[in-house]
C-alpha positions in Angstrom: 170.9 158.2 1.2 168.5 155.7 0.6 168.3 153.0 3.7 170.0 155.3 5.8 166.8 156.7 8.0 164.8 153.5 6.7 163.2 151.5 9.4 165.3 148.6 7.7 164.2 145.0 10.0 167.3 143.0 11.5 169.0 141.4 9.1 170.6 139.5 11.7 166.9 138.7 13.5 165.9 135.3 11.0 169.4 133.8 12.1 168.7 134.2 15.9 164.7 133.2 15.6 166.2 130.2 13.6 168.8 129.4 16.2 171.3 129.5 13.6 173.2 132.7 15.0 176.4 131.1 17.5 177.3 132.1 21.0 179.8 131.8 22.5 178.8 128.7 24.6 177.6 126.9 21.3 180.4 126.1 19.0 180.9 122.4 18.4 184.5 122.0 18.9 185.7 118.3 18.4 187.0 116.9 21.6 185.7 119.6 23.7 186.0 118.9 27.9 184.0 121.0 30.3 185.4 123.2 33.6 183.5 123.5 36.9 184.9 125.7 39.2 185.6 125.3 43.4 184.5 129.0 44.6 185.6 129.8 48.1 182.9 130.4 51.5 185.2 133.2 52.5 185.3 136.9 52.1 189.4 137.8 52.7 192.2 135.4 53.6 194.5 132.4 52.7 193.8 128.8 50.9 196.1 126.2 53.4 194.8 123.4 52.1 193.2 120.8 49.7 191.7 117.6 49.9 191.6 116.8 46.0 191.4 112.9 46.4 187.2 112.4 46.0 187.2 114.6 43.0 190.4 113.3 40.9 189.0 109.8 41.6 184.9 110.9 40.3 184.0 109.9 36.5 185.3 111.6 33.7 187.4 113.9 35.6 190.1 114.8 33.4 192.4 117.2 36.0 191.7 119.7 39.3 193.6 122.7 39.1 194.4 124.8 42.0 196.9 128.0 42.6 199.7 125.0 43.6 199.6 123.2 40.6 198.7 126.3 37.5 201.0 127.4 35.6 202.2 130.6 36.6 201.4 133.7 33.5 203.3 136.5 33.2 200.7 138.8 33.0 202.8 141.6 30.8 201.5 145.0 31.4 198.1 146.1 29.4 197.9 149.2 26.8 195.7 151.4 28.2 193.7 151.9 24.9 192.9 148.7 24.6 191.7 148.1 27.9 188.4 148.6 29.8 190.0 147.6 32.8 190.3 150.1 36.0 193.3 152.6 35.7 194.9 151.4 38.9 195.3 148.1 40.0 195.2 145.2 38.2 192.9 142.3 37.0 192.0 139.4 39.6 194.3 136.5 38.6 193.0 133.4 39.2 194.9 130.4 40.9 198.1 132.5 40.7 198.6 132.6 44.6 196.7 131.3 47.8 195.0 135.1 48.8 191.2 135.0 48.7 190.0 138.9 48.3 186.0 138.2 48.4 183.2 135.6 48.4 183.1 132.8 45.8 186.5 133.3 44.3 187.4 131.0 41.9 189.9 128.8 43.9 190.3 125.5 42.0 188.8 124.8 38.6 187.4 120.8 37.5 187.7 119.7 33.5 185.8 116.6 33.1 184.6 115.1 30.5 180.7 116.2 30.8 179.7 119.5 32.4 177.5 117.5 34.8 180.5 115.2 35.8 183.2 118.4 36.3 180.2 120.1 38.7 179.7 116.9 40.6 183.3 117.0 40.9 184.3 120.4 41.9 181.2 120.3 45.0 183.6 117.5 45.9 186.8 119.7 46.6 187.4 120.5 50.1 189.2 123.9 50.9 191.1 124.5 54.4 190.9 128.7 54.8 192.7 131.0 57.3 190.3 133.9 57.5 191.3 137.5 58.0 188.5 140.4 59.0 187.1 141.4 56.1 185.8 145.0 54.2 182.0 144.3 54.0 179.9 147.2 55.6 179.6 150.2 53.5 178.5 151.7 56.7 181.0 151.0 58.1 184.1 151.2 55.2 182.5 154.5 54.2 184.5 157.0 56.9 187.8 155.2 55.1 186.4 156.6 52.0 189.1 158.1 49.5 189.6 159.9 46.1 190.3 158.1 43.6 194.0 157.7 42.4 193.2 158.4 38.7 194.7 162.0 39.2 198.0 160.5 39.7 198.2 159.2 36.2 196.1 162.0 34.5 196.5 165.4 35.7 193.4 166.8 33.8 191.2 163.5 34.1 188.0 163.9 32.4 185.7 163.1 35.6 188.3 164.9 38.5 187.5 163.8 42.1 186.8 167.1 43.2 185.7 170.1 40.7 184.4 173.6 41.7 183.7 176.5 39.8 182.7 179.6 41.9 182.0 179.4 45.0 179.1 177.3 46.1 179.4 177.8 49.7 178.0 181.9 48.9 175.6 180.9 47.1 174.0 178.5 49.5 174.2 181.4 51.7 172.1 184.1 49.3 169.1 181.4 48.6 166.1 181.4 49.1 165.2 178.1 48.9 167.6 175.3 49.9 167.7 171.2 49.7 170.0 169.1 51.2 169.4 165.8 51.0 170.9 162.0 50.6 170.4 159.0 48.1 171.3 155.8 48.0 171.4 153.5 44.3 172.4 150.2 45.5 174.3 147.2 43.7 172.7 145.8 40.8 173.7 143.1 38.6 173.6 142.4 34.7 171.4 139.3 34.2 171.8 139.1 30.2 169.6 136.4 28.5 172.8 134.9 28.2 175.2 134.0 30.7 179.3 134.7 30.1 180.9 131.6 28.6 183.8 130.9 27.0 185.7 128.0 25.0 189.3 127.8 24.7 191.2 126.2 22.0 195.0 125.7 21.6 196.8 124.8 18.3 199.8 122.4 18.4 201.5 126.1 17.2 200.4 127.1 20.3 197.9 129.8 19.2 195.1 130.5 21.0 191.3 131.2 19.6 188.7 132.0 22.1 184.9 132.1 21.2 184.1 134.4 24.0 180.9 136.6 25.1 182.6 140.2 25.0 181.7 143.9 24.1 185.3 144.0 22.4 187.2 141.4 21.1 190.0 143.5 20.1 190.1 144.0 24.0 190.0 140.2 25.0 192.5 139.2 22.9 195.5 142.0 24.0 194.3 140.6 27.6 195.2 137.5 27.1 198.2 137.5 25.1 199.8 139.8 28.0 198.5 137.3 30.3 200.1 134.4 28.3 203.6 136.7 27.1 202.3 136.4 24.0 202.0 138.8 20.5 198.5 139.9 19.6 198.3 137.8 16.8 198.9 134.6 18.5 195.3 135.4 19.7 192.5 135.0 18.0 188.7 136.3 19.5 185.5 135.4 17.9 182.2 136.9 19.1 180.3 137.9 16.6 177.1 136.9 18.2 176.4 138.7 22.0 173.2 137.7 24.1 172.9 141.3 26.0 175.9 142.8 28.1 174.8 145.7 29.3 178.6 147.3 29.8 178.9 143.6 31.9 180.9 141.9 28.9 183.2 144.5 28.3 186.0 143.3 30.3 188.3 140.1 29.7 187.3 139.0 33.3 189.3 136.2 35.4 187.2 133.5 34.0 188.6 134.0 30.1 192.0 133.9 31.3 191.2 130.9 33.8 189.8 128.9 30.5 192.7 129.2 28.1 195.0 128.7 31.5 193.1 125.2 32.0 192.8 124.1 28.2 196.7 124.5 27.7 197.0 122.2 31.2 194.8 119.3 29.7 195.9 119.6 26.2 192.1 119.5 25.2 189.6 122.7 23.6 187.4 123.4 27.2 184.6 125.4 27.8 183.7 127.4 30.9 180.2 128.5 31.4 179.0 130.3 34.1 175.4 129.6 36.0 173.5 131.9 36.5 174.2 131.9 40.0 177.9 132.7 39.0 177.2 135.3 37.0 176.9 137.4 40.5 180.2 136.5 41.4 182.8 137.9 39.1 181.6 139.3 36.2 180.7 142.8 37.6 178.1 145.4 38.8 176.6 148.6 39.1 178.1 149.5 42.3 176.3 150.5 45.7 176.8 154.5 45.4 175.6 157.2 48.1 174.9 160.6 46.9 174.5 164.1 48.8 172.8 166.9 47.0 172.8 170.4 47.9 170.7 173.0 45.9 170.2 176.4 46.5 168.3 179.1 44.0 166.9 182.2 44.5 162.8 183.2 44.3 162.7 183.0 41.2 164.1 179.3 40.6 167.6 180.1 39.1 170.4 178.1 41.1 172.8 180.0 43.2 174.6 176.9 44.1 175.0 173.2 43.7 176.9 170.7 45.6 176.9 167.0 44.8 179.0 164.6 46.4 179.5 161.0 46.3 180.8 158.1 47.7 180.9 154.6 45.8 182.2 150.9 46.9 184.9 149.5 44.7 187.1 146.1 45.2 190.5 146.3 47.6 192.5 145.4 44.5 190.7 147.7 41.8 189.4 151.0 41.8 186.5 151.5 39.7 185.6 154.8 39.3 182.3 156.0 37.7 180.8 159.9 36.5 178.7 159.7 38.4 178.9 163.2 38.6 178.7 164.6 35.1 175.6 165.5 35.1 176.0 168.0 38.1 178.6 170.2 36.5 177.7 170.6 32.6 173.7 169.7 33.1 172.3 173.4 34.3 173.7 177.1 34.5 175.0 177.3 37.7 178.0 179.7 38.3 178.6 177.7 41.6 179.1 174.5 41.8 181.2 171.9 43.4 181.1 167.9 43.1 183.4 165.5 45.0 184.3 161.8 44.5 185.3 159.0 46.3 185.9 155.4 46.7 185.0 152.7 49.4 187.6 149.7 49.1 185.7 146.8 50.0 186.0 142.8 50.2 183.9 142.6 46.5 185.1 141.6 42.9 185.2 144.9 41.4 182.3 146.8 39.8 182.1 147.6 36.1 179.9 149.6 33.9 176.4 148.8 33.5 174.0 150.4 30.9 174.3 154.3 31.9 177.4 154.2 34.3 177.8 157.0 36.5 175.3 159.0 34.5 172.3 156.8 35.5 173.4 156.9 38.7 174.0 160.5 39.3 170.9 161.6 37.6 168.9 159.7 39.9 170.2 162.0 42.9 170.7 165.3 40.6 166.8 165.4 39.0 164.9 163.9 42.0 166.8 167.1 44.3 165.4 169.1 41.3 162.1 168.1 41.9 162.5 168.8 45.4 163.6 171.8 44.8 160.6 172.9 42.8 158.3 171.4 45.4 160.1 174.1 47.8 159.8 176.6 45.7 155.7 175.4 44.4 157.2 175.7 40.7 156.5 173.4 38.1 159.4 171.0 37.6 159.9 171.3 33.9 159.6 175.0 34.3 161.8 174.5 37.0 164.5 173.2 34.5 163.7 175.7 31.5 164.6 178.6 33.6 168.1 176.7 34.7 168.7 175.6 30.8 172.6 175.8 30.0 172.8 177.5 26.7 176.5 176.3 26.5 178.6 173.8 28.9 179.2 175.4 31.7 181.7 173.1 32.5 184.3 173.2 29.7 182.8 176.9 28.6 182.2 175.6 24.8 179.2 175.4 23.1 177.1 172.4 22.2 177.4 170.8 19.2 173.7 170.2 19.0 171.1 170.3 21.5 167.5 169.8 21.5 166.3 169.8 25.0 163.5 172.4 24.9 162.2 170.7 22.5 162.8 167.2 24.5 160.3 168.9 27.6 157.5 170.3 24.8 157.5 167.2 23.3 157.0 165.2 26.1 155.0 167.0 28.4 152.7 167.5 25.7 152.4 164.0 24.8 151.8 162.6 28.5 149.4 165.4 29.1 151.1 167.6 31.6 149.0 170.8 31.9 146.8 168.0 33.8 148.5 167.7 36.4 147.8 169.1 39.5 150.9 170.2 41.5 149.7 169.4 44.8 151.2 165.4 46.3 147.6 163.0 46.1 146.0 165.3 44.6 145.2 163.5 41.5 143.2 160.2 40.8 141.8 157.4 39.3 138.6 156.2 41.4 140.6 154.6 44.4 144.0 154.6 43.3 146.0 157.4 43.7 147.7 158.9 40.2 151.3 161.0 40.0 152.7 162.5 37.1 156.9 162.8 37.1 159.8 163.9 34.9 163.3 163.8 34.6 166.3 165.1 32.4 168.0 162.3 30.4 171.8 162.9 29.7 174.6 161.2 27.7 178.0 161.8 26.3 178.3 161.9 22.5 181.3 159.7 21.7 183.4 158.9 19.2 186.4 156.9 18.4 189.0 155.7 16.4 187.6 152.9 13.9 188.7 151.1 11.0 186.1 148.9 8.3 187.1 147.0 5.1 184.2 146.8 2.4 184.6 144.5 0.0 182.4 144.6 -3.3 182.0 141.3 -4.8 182.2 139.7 -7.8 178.4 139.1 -8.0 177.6 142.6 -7.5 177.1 142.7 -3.4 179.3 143.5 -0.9 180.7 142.2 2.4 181.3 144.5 5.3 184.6 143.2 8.0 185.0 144.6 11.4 186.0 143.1 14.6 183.2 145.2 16.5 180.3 142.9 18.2 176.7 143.3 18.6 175.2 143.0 21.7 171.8 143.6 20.7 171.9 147.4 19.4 171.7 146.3 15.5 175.0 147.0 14.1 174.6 144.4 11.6 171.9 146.6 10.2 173.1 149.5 10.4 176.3 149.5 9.3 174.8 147.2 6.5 172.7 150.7 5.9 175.4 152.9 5.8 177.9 150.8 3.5 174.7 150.4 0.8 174.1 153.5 0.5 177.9 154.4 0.5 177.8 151.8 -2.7 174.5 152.5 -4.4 173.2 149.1 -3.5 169.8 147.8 -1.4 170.4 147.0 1.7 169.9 143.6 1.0 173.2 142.9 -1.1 174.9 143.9 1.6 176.5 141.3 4.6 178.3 142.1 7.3 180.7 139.8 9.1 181.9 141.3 12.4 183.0 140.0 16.1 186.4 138.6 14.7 189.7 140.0 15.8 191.2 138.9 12.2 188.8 142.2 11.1 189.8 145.6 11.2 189.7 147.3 14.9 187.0 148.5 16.3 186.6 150.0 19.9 184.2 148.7 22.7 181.0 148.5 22.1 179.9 150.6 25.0 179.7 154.3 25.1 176.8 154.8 22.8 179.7 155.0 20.5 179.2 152.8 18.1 177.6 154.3 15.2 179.9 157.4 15.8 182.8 155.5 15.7 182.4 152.4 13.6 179.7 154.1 11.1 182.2 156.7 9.6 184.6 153.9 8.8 182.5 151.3 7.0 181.2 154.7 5.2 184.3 155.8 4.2 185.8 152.2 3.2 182.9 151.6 0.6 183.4 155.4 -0.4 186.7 153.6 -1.4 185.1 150.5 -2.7 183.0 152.4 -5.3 185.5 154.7 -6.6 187.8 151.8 -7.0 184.8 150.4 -9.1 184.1 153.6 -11.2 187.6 153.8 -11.7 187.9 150.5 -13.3 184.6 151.1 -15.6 186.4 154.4 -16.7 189.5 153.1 -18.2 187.8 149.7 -19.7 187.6 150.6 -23.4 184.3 148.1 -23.1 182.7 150.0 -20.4 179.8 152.2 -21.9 181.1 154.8 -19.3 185.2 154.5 -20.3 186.4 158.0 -20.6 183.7 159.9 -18.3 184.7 162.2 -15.7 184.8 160.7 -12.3 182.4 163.0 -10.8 179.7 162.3 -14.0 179.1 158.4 -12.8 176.0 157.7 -10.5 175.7 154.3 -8.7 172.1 153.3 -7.9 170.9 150.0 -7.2 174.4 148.4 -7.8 174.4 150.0 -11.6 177.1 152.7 -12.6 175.0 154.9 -15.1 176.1 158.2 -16.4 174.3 161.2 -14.8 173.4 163.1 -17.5 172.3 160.0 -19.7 171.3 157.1 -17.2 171.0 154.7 -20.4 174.5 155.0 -20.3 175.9 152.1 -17.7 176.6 148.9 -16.6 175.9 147.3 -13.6 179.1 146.8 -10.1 178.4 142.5 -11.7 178.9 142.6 -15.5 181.7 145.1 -14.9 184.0 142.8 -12.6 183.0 139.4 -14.7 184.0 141.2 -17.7 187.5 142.0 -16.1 188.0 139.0 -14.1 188.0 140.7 -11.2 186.7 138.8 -7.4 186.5 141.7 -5.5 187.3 145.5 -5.3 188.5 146.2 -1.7 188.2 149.4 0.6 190.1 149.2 3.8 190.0 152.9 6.0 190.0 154.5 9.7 188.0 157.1 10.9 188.2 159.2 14.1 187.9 162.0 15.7 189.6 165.3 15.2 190.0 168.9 16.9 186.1 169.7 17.0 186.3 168.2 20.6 188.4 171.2 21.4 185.5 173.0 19.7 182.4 171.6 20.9 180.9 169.7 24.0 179.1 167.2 22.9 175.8 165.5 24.5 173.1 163.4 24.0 169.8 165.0 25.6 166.0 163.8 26.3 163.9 163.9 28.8 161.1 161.1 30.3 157.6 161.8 31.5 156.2 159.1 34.0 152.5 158.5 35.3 151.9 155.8 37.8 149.4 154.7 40.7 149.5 153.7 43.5 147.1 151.8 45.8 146.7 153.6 48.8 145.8 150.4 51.0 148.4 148.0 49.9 151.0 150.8 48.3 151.6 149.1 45.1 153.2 151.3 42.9 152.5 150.7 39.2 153.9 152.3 36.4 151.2 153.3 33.5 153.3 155.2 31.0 156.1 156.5 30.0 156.5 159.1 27.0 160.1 159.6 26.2 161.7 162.6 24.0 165.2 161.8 22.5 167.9 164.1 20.8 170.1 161.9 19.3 171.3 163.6 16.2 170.2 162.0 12.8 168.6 158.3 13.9 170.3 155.7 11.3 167.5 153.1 11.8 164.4 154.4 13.5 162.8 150.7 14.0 166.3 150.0 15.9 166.5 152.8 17.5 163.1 152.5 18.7 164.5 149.0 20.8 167.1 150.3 22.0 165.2 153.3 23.9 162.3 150.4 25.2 166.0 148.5 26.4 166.8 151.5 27.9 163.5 152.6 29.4 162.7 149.0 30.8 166.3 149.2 32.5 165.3 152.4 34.3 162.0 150.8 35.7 164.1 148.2 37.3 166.5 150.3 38.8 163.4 151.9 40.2 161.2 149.8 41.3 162.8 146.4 41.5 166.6 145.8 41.5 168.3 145.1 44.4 171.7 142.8 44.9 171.5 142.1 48.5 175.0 140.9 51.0 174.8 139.1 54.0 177.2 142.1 55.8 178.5 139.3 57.5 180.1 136.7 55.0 180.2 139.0 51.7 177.7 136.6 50.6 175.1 137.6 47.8 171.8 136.2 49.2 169.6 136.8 45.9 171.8 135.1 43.4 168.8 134.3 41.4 166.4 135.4 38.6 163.1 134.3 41.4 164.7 136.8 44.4 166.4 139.0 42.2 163.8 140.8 40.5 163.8 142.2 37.0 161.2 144.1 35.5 159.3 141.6 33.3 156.0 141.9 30.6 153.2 142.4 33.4 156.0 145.1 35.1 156.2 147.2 31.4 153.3 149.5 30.9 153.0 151.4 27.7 156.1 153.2 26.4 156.1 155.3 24.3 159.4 157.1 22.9 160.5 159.6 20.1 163.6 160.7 19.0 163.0 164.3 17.6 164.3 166.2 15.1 168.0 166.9 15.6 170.9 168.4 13.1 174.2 167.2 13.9 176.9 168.8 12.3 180.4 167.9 14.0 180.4 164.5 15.5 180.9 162.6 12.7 180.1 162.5 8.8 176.7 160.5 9.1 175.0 163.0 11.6 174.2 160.6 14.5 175.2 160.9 18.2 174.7 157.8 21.1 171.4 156.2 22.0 172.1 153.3 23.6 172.2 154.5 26.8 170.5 157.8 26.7 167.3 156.2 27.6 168.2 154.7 30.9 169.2 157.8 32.4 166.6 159.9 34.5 163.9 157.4 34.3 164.6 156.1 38.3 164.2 159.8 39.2 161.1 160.3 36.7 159.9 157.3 39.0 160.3 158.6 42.2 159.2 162.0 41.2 155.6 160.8 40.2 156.0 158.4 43.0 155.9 161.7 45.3 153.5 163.2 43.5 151.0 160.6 44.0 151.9 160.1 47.5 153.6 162.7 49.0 156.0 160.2 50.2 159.9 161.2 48.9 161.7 157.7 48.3 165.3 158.9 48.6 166.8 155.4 48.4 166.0 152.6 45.7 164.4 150.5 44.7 160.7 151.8 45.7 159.2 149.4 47.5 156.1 148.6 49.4 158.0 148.6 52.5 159.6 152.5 51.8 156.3 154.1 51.2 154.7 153.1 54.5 
């Protein structure tokens, strides 16, 4: 492989510098109206009544559309696979009856003929309510906490509500050292660069296309056409451009549906954007999660026992479940252990992944009870973790497929300096600020998927790459570029790839760090097919300078077929298809998974190092560095990869130190709906990061040798946080985000 491994640039960056590359709010559609919507000021009950008469009289308005006047949809039941949606329950659907289940609920929708005119509009609609008492405290919902209902669909779900292996309670007993202690992640939004928009156009045929911000087309389009009664293929998707999701666009949410719904009412293509202020309302979140840990070990450090349970806040008409909890059963050799799950049904849209789900979340509580833990026992927290390193998963009993942790900690604590640091809380620093040094395990699932990818190799010699997969930012316009060239024998730079368009092959969510795992074998596999088709042809061409070679004696390098043995001997992919009048030589294939999953457990691993200060008179805390050691397998495209872990790493600093959605407990209203009170890490917040993906062989997971890394880096680095927080301070921040006010 020749670009595979490269550092190749973007080939996708020049478009989006130039403003050329479309989203989904940007396609100039010819007649194209505008929808506003009416959200409602309660948190549970009934619409009674309208008064519609200011806003159908305002300029430009072309309709106002309420529950009494939609069209009712069928809404035909979803296929599982094809869905991101919760197991049980079912979608929001907008203005299909009068309920209202939580603050700023779409409840009427505006299409004027300006977006200015249908918002002036829709803040004219007045809505009559008949308020019921509403779910709103997680304090107070949480003693109505329940297990999820997954079980009742899958009898061997793959995060259970309540696991135990030995018996934890004995082993609690026989420690030595013992923490029991609760943390608390709260809600935090997605705020994307951009916002989730979407344009609906009907044909007179009554087909549908959609130019939609979404992780998964394929998934967006079977959402709709059960919405509408309609086949798949009456639905066409196109997003082939995403500005950030984050696990937030991975869902068809209401407003998709609402938008087709409204365009086939006014007979017009309309577009639905939503503010930023919107984008808090129904589009999802990382959901407020409480976690109790309980870790027992003997003298020496090893764990006797470990207990993690927790309790997360889901809508009343979804649940949202998360693994949160993963971590805690396959992360360290423990012989007893026990985790348990459940759900608080609250007056909230429902939750939905963001970058790390469950996994960020859980590691926060799991690796900051660790460092406890080593506090208690005066042991130094990576040693701490070498001398409870899992050898195999102690969870499904299998062994990895690959892992490279040890080498994660050596790396990184050599990097950052750790023999430095001195163990004892303020005992280190830097004239008069006060210095900690923390660390944290990083964990993610391997995945992989079922994926098809047609190559096409052109008539001129390049080649064209289809799949209905997006790209939210990751780079998988470059790297599957990669992987088809070298598949072909061609640069990287005769190679395009045209992809967020459901008329492609299928390809799953992208979302899962599973991507590259998934998609990559495909489009590898498809040229494969391409370039035999291509040898094949030059073989039994009595003009070919090759005709009559063995198959296996032809070499393909730089878009020329040579013969190995005599590379004089060729013809370039070009003057063989002009010759033979041929446009194009087409491979179509699917790749997925097999039985190694029966074989192997397989994980992403890392680990983050964290040094910060913090002023002792004013208790600013303020990250300095953060080294970062990655297992990922082989890394496809290390300038990429290198993006996606300062993504990943930036994400954790917010959920440390700033993020917080914050409710008014009384009205289910979010009072920081805003990119000024809603605080995301920016420049002056990043310090210098510095990550590296170390050497790694993967054998099983796929053909090309790479496991997830999207979200890898996001996980531990809250913990990593609050663990050097501690160490600078002494003070143990339990809760997030760490703020002035918690270290006082």
């Amino acid at each position: 492989m020749t670009s595979v491994g490269r550092p190749v640039k973007r080939i996708e960056g020049r478009a989006k510098v130039l403003g050329k590359a479309r989203f989904a709010a940007e396609y100039p559609i010819r007649g194209l109206v505008y929808a506003a919507p009416v959200l409602s000021t309660i948190p549970k009950g009934r619409v009674t009544g309208f008064d519609l008469a200011a806003a159908q009289a305002a300029p430009g308005v072309l309709a106002v559309i309420t529950h009494l006047n939609a069209p009712k949809l069928p809404y035909l039941p979803q296929t599982p696979t094809l869905s991101a949606d919760p197991k049980i329950g079912h979608p929001l659907r907008a203005l299909q009856d009068d309920r209202v289940l939580f603050d700023r609920q779409y409840v009427a929708v505006v299409v004027a003929d300006t977006l200015e005119r249908a918002e002036a509009a829709a803040a004219l609609v007045k809505v009559t309510y008949q308020a019921e008492p509403a779910a709103l405290s997680f304090a107070a919902e949480k003693r109505r906490a329940f297990a999820p209902n997954e079980a009742r669909l899958d009898p061997q779900p793959e995060n259970p509500s309540d696991y135990q292996r030995g018996d934890p309670d004995a082993g609690m007993v026989k420690a030595a050292a013992r923490i029991d202690a609760t943390y608390v992640v709260p809600t935090e939004h997605h705020n994307p660069i951009e916002p989730h928009a979407t344009i609906a156009v009907w044909s007179p045929a009554g087909t549908l296309t959609l130019y939609d911000k979404s992780q998964w087309p394929v998934s967006v389009r079977s959402q709709v056409a059960r919405a509408f009664g309609l086949q798949a293929g009456s639905v066409r998707v196109l997003a082939p451009f995403v500005g950030g999701g984050f696990g937030g666009a991975g869902r068809a949410w209401p407003h998709v549906i609402l938008t087709a719904l409204v365009a086939r009412a006014v007979k017009r293509p309309v577009k639905f954007s939503l503010s930023r202020e919107q984008m808090y309302g129904t589009v999802g979140f990382r959901p407020h999660t409480e976690q109790r840990v309980r870790l027992g070990a003997d003298a020496g450090g090893k764990l006797l026992s470990l207990v993690h349970e927790a309790t997360a806040q889901t809508s009343t008409y979804e649940e949202y479940a998360e693994a949160t909890l993963h971590p805690a059963r396959m992360l360290y050799a423990c012989d007893n252990v026990r985790t348990t799950y459940r759900l608080v049904g609250m007056n909230v849209s429902t939750p939905t992944f963001m970058r790390g789900p469950g996994e960020a979340t859980g590691a926060f509580a799991l690796e900051s009870a660790m460092d406890e833990l080593a506090v208690r026992l005066n042991l130094d927290p990576v040693e701490l973790r070498l001398r409870n390193h899992a050898e195999a998963d102690p969870e499904k009993k299998l062994p990895w497929s690959s892992k490279s942790l040890r080498q994660c900690y050596a790396d990184g604590a050599e990097r950052i300096g750790w023999t430095r640091r001195t163990p004892a809380p303020g005992s280190m620093r830097d004239g008069r600020l006060l210095v900690g040094l923390g660390m944290a395990t990083a964990v993610y699932p391997a995945n992989r998927t079922a994926s098809s990818a047609k190559v096409l190799l052109l008539a001129d010699g390049s080649a064209v790459v289809h799949s209905s997969s997006s790209d939210m930012g990751p780079g998988t316009y470059t790297s599957m570029a990669q992987v088809a060239a070298d598949a072909l024998g061609l640069d990287v730079s005769r190679v395009r790839v045209e992809i967020g368009d459901t008329e492609y092959p299928f390809a799953p969510v992208q979302g899962g760090s599973q991507m590259m795992a998934s998609l990559g074998p495909a489009v590898m596999l498809s040229a494969q097919e391409a370039r035999r088709k291509a040898v094949v042809l030059a073989l039994s061409d009595r003009r070919s300078p090759l005709y009559g070679l063995d198959p296996a004696g032809v070499t393909v390098q730089g878009g020329r077929l040579f013969a190995a043995g005599d590379p004089s001997r060729g013809e370039t992919y070009a003057a063989l298809l002009a010759r033979l009048k041929v446009a194009s030589v087409e491979g179509h294939q699917t790749s997925g998974p097999g039985s190694e999953k029966d074989r192997y457990s397989f994980w992403s691993f890392g680990a983050h190092f964290v040094e910060v200060t913090v002023d002792p008179d004013v208790l600013e805390t303020r990250v300095r560095r953060v080294v970062s050691s990655l297992a990922v397998g082989r890394v496809i495209n290390p300038r990429i990869a290198h993006s996606q872990a300062l993504g990943g790493v930036i994400g954790g600093l917010g959920m440390a130190l700033l993020e917080e959605t914050r409710r008014d407990d009384r009205y289910g209203r979010v009072t920081n709906a805003n990119l000024s009170e809603y605080l995301v890490p920016v420049n002056a917040d990043v310090p210098r990061l510095e990550p590296a993906y170390v050497e790694e062989v993967e054998p099983y997971l796929n053909p090309l040798g790479g496991k997830g890394l999207g979200e890898l880096p996001i996980v531990g680095v809250a913990a990593a946080v609050a663990n050097a927080v501690y160490h600078a301070t002494g003070k143990r921040v339990r809760d997030l985000p760490i703020g002035i006010e918690k270290l006082l």
